[in-house]
C-alpha positions in Angstrom: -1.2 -8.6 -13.3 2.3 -8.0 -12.3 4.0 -8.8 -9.5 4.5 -5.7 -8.3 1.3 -4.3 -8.6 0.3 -7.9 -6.4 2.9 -7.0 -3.7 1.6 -3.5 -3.6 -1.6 -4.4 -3.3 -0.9 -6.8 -0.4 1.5 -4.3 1.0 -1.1 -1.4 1.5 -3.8 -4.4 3.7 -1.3 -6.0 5.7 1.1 -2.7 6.7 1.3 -2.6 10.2 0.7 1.7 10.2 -2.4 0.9 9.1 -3.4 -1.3 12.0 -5.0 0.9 14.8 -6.3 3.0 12.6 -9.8 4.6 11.7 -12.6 3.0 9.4 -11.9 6.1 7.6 -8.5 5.1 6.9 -9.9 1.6 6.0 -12.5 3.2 3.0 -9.3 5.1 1.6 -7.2 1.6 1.1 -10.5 0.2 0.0 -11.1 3.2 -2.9 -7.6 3.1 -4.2 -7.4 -1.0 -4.0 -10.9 -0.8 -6.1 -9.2 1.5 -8.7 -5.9 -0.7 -8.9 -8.2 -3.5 -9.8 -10.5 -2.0 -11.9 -7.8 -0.6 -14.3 -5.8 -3.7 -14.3 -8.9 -5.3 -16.1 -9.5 -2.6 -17.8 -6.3 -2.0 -19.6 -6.1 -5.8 -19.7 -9.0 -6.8 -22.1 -8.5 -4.1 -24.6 -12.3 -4.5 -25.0 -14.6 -0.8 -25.9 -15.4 0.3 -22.9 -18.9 1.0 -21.8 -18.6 4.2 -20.3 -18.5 7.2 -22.7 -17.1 9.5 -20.2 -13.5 7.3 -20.6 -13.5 6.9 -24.0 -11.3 4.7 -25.5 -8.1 4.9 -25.3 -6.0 3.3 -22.7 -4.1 6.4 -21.0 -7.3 8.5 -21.1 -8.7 5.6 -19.3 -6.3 5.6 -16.6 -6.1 9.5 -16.2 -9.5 10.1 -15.9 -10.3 7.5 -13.5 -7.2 7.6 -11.6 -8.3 11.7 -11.6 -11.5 11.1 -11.0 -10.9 9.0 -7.5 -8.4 11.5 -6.6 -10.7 14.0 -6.6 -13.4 12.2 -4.6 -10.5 11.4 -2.2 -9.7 15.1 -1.3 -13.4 15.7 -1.2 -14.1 13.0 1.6 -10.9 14.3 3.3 -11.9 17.9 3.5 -15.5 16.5 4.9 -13.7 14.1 7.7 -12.0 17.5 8.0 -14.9 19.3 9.2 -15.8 16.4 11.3 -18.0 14.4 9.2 -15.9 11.3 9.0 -18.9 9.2 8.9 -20.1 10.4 5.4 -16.6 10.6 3.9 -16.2 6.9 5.0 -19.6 6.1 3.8 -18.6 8.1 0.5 -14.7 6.1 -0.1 -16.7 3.2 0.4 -18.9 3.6 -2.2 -16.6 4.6 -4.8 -14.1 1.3 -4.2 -17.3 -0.6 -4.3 -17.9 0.6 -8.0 -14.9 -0.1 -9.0 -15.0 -3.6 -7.4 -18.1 -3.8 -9.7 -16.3 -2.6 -12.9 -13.8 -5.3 -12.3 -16.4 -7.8 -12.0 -18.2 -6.7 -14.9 -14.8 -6.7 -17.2 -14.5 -10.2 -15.9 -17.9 -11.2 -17.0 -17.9 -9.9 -20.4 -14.5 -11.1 -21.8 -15.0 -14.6 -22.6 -11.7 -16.7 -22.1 -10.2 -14.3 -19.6 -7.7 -17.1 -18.0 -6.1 -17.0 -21.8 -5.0 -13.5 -21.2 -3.7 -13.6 -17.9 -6.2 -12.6 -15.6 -7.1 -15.2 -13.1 -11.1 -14.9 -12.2 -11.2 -16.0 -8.1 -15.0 -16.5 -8.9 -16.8 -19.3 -11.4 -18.0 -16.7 -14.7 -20.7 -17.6 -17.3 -21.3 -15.9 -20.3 -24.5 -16.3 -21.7 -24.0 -19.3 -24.2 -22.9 -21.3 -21.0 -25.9 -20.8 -19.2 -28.7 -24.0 -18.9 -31.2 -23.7 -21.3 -29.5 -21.2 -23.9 -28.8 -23.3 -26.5 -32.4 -24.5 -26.4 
């Protein structure tokens, strides 16, 4: 991942406008941080992706994702509009959690992701690693 992409990342947690502000506010940075990550892996592996709604190709990949959350993200704002703040946060929530998920779940089925530049924070096994597979 490059550096800037890093720096923005760690820009949009630590920016002090931010502090002070609502949980709301929180589940926006956390929807739009999932996405970042998500289509850094995704773009990164140039694997087939799973889900036939992105199709294939890179930029559609991107668009309709990066669409996608958009569009979720004026939804939950027109609904802490009309005062339910709780559901919209609920709602940005659970979209940056699936895409914390997709990242995972890129990580997990590349084998040999270190060699391409993606550093895995967490220990992954692919199935041939596992006790007892060989057997």
């Amino acid at each position: 991942m490059s550096r800037l992409v890093k720096t923005l990342l760690s820009l949009m947690l630590i920016c002090p406008e931010i502090h002070g502000q609502s949980t709301y506010d929180y589940s926006r940075i956390t929807m739009y941080s999932g996405l970042a990550w998500d289509l850094t892996t995704t773009v990164a592996i140039k694997a087939p992706e799973a889900n036939p709604i992105l199709g294939q190709h890179p930029v559609r990949q991107v668009a309709v994702s990066t669409g996608l959350t958009v569009l979720s993200d004026l939804l939950t704002h027109y609904l802490q509009k009309q005062g339910h703040e709780k559901l919209a946060t609920v709602f940005d929530f659970t979209v940056g959690s699936i895409h914390f998920g997709a990242r995972i779940w890129n990580l997990r089925t590349i084998p040999n992701s270190n060699q391409i530049g993606i550093q895995t924070p967490l220990p992954i096994f692919m199935p041939s690693q596992r006790s007892g597979a060989n057997r």
